[in-house]
Backbone bond lengths (Angstrom), bond angles and torsions (degrees), N, CA, C in turn:
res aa  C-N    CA-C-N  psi(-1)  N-CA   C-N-CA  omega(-1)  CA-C   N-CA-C  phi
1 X - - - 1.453 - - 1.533 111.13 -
2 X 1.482 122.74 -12.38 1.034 124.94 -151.84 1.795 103.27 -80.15
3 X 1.492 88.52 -34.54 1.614 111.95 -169.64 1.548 96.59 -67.99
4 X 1.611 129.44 -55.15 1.432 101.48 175.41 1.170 126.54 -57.72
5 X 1.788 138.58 -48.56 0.770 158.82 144.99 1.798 96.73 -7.46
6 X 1.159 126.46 -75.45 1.578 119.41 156.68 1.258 127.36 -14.24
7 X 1.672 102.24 -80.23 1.435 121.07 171.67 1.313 107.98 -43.17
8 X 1.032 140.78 -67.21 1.799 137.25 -168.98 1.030 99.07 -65.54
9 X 1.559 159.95 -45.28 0.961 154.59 157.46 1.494 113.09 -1.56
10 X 1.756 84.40 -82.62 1.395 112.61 -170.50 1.830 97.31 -62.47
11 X 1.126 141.74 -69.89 1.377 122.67 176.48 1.685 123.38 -26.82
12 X 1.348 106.80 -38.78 1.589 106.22 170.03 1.215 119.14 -72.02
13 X 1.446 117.26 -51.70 1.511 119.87 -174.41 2.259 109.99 -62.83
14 X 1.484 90.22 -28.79 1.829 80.45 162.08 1.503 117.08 -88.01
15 X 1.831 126.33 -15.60 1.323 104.69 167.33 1.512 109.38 -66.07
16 X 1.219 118.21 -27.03 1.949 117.90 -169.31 1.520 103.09 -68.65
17 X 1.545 101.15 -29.65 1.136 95.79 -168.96 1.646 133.64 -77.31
18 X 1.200 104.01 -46.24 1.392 132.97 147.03 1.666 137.44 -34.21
19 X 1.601 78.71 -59.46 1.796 81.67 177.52 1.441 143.33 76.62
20 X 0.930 122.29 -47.69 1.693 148.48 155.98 1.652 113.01 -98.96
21 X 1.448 72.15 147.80 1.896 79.19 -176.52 1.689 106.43 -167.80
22 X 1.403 108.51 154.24 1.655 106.64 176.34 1.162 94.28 -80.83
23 X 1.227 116.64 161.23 1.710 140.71 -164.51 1.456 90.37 -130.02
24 X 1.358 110.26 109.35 1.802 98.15 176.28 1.565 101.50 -133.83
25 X 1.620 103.25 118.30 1.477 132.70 176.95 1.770 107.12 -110.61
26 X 1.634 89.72 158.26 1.406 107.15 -163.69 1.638 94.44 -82.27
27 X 1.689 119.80 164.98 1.196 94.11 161.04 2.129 68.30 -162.13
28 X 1.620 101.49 129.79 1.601 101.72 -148.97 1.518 124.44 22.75
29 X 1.381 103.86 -130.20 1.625 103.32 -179.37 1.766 115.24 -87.68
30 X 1.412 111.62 33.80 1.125 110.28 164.50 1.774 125.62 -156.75
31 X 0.978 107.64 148.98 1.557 109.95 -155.03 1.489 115.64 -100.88
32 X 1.682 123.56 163.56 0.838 134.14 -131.98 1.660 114.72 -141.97
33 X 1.278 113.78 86.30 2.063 97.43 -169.72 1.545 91.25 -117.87
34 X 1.407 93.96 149.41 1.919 131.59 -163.21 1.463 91.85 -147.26
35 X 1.408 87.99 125.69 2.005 85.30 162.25 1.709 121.99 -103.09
36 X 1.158 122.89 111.51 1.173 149.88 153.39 1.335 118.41 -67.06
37 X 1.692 102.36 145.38 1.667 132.55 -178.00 2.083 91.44 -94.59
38 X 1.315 97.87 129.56 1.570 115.81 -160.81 1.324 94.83 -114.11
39 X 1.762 121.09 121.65 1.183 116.27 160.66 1.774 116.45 -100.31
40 X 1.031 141.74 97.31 1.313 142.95 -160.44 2.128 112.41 -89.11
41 X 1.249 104.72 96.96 1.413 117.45 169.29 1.479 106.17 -80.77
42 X 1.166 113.90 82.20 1.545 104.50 162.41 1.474 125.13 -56.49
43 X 1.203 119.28 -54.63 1.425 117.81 165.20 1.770 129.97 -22.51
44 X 1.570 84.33 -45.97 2.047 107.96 -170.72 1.813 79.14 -87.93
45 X 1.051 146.16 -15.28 1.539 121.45 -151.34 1.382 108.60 47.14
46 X 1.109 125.28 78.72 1.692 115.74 -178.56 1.876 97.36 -173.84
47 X 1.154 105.50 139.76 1.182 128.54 171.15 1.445 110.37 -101.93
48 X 1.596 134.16 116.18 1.488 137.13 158.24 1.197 141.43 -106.49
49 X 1.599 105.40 127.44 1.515 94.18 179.95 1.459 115.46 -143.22
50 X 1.394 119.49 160.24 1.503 127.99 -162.84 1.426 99.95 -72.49
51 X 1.575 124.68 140.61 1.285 112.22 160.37 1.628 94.33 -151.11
52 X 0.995 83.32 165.76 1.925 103.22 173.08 1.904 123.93 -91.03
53 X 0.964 107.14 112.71 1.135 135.01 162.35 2.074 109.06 -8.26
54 X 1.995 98.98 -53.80 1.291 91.98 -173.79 1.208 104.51 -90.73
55 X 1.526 138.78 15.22 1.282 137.59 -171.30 1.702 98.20 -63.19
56 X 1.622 88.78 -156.20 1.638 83.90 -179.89 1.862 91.77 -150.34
57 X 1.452 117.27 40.66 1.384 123.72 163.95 1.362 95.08 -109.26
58 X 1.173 170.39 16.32 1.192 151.00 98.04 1.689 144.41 -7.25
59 X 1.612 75.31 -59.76 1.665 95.05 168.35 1.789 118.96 -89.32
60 X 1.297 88.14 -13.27 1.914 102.21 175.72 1.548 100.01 -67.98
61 X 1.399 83.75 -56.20 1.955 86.66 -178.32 1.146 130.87 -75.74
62 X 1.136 114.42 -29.78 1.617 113.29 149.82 1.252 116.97 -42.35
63 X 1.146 121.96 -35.06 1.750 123.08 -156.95 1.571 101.81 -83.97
64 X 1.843 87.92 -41.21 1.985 87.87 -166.41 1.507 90.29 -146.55
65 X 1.495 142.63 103.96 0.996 135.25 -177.83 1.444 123.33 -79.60
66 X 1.544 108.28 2.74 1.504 97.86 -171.72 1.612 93.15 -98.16
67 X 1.659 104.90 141.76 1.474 111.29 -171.64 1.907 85.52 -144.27
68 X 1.296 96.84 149.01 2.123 125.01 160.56 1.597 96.52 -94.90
69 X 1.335 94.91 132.31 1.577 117.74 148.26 1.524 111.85 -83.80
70 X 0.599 127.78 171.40 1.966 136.17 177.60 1.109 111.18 -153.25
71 X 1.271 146.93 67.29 1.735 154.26 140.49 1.734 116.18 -23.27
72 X 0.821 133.89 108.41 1.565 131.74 143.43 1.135 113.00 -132.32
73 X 1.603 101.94 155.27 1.507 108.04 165.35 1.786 78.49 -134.66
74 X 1.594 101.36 131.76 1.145 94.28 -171.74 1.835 104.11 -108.61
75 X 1.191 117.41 18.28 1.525 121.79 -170.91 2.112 78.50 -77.05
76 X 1.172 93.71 -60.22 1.591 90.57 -153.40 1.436 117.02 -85.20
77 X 1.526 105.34 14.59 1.596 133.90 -167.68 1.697 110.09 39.87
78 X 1.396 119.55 49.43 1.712 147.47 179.64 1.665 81.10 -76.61
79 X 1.634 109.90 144.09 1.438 107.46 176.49 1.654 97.34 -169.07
80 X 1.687 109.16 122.46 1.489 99.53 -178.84 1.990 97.06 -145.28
81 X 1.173 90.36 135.32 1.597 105.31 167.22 1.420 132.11 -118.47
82 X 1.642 102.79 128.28 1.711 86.43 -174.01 1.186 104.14 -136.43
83 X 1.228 121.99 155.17 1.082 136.85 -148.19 1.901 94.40 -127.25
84 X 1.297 124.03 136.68 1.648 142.03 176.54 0.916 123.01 -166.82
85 X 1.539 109.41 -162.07 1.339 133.03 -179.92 1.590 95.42 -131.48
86 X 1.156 79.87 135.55 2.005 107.15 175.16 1.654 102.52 -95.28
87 X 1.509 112.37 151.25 1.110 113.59 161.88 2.008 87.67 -152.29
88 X 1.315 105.90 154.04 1.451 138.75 179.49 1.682 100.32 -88.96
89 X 1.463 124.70 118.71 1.605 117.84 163.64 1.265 119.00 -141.54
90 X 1.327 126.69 145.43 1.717 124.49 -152.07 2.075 78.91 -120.38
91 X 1.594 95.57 64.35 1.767 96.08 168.41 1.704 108.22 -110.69
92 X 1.632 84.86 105.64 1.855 94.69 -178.68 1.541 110.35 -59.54
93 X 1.666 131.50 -23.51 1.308 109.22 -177.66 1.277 108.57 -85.36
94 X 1.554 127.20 -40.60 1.198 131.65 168.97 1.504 114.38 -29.81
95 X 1.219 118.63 -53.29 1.266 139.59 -178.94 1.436 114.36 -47.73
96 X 1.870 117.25 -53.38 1.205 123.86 -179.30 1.756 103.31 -80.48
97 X 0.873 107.19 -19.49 2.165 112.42 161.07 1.145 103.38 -70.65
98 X 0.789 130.90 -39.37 1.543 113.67 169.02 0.930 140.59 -91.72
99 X 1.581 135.90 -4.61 1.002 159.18 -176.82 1.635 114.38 -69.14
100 X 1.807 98.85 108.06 1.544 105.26 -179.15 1.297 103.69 -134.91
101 X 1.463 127.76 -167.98 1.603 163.55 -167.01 1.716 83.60 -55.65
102 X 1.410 117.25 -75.85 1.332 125.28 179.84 1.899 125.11 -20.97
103 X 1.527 94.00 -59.03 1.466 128.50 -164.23 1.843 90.42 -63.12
104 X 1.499 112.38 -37.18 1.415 116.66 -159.61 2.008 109.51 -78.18
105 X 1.578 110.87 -12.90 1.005 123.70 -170.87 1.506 97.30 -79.31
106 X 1.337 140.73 -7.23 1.607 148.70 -132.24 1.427 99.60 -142.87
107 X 1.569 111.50 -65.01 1.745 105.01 -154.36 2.212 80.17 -137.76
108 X 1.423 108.16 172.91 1.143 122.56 -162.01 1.348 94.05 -98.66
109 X 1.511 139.00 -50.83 1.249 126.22 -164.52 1.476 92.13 -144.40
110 X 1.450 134.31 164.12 1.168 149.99 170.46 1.761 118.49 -66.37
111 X 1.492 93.10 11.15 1.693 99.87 -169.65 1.943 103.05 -111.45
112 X 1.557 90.15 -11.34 1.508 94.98 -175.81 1.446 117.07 -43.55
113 X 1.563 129.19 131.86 1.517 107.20 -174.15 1.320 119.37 -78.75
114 X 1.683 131.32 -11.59 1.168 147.22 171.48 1.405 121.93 -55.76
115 X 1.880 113.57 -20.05 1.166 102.09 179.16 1.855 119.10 -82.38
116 X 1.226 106.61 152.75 1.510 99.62 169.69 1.432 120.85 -135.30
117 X 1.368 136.10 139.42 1.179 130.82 -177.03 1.803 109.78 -69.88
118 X 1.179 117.71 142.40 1.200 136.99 159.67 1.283 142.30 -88.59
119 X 1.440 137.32 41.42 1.413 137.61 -160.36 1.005 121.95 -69.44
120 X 1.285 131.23 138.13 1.562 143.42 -161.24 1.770 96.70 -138.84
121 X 1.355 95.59 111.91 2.338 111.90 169.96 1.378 93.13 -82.31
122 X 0.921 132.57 84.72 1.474 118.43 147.74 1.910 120.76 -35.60
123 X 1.405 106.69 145.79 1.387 127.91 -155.45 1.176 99.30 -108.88
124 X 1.752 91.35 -81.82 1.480 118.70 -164.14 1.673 104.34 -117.26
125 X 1.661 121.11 143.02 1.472 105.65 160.75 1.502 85.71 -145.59
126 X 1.194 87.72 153.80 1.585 110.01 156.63 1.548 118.20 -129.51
127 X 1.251 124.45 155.66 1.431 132.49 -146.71 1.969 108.07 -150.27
128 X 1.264 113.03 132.58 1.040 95.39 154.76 1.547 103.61 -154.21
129 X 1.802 107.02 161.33 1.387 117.34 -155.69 1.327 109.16 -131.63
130 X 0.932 122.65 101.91 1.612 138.11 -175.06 1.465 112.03 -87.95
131 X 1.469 114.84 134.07 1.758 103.36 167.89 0.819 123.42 -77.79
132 X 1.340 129.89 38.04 1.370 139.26 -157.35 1.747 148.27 50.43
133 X 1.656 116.52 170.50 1.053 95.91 -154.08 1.831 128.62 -57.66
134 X 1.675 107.97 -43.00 1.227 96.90 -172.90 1.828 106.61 -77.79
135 X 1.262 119.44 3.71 1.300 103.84 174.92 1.839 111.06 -83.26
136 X 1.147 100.37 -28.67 1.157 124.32 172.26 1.298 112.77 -46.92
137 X 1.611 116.60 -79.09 1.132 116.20 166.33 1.861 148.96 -39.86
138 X 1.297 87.04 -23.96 1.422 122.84 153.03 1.427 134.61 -47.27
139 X 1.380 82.19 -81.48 1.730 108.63 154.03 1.746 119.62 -24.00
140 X 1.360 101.39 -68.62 1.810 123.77 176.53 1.481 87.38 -52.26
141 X 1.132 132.16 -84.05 1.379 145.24 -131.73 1.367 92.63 -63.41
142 X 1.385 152.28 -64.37 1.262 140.89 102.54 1.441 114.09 68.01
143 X 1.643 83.83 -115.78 1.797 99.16 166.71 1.336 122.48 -40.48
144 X 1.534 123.78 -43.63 1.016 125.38 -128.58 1.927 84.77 -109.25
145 X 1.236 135.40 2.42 1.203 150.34 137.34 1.435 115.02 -78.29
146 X 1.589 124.65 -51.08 1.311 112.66 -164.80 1.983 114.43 -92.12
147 X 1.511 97.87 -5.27 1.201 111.20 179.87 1.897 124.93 89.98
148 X 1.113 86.57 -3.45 1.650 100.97 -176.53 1.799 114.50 -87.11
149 X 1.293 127.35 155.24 1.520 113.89 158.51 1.530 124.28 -60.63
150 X 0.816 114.47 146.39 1.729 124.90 179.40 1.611 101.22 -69.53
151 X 0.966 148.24 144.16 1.449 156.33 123.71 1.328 130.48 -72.91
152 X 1.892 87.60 75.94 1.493 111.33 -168.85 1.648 107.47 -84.99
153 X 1.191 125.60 51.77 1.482 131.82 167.89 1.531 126.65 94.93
154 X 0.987 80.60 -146.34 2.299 79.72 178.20 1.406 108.37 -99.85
155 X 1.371 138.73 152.60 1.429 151.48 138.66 1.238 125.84 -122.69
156 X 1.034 118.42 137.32 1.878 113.78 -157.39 1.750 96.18 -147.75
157 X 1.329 114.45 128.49 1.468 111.60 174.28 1.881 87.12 -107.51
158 X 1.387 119.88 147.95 1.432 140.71 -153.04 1.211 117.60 -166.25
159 X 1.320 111.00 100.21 1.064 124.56 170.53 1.684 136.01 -87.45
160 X 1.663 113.37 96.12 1.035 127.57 -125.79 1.655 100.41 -108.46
């Protein structure tokens, strides 16, 4: 147990880490990625993020609530996917908890009535952790002389 307990860890500590992420919602039979500022409650299991009222992920999620986050930071080749359920919530304190530098590029004050919270339960994630790029590259160059696979870091599918 210890090893999931690991694994989820490590999926949280790269959403904190990261921060941004595509937001990808259904919209009929074809899909939809936006990059979003990610607030990650590990405790709650829940991923949050600010959105607006006149957007049109509201009605996406209404329609089909299961949505992927998409995390990279690709300097250090950091990579996490999660898989949930979205729900839409008009929670004014939540709202002022979340309220950063980001949020201010969008709406004027945290009192705006247009904003709405976005919560995402994570399900499923998968993760993977690279030592980065030039070690990385290394790594390949490596194999790809000595004939072997590279041991380009951790990957963990986690069911969260």
């Amino acid at each position: 147990m210890a090893d999931k307990d690991d694994d989820i860890g490590k999926v949280w500590d790269l959403i904190e880490r990261i921060g941004f992420c595509m937001l990808v919602t259904r919209i009929g039979s074809e899909l939809r990625a936006r990059p979003m500022s990610a607030y990650g409650e590990r405790i709650e299991n829940a991923v949050y993020f600010l959105t607006d009222v006149a957007g049109d992920k509201d009605e996406e999620v209404a329609l089909h609530a299961n949505v992927c986050l998409a995390f990279a930071e690709s300097r250090g080749q950091k990579y996490v996917s999660v898989s949930g359920i979205a729900e839409i919530q008009d929670d004014r304190e939540r709202i002022k908890e979340l309220w950063a530098t980001p949020a201010k590029a969008w709406w004027e004050s945290a009192d705006d009535p247009a904003i709405r919270v976005l919560k995402v339960t994570p399900s499923f994630a998968e993760y993977w952790d690279s030592p980065g790029s030039v070690i990385s590259y290394i790594k390949m160059a490596a194999a790809a002389v000595s004939g072997a696979r590279p041991d380009m870091g951790n990957n963990a599918k986690v069911e969260m």
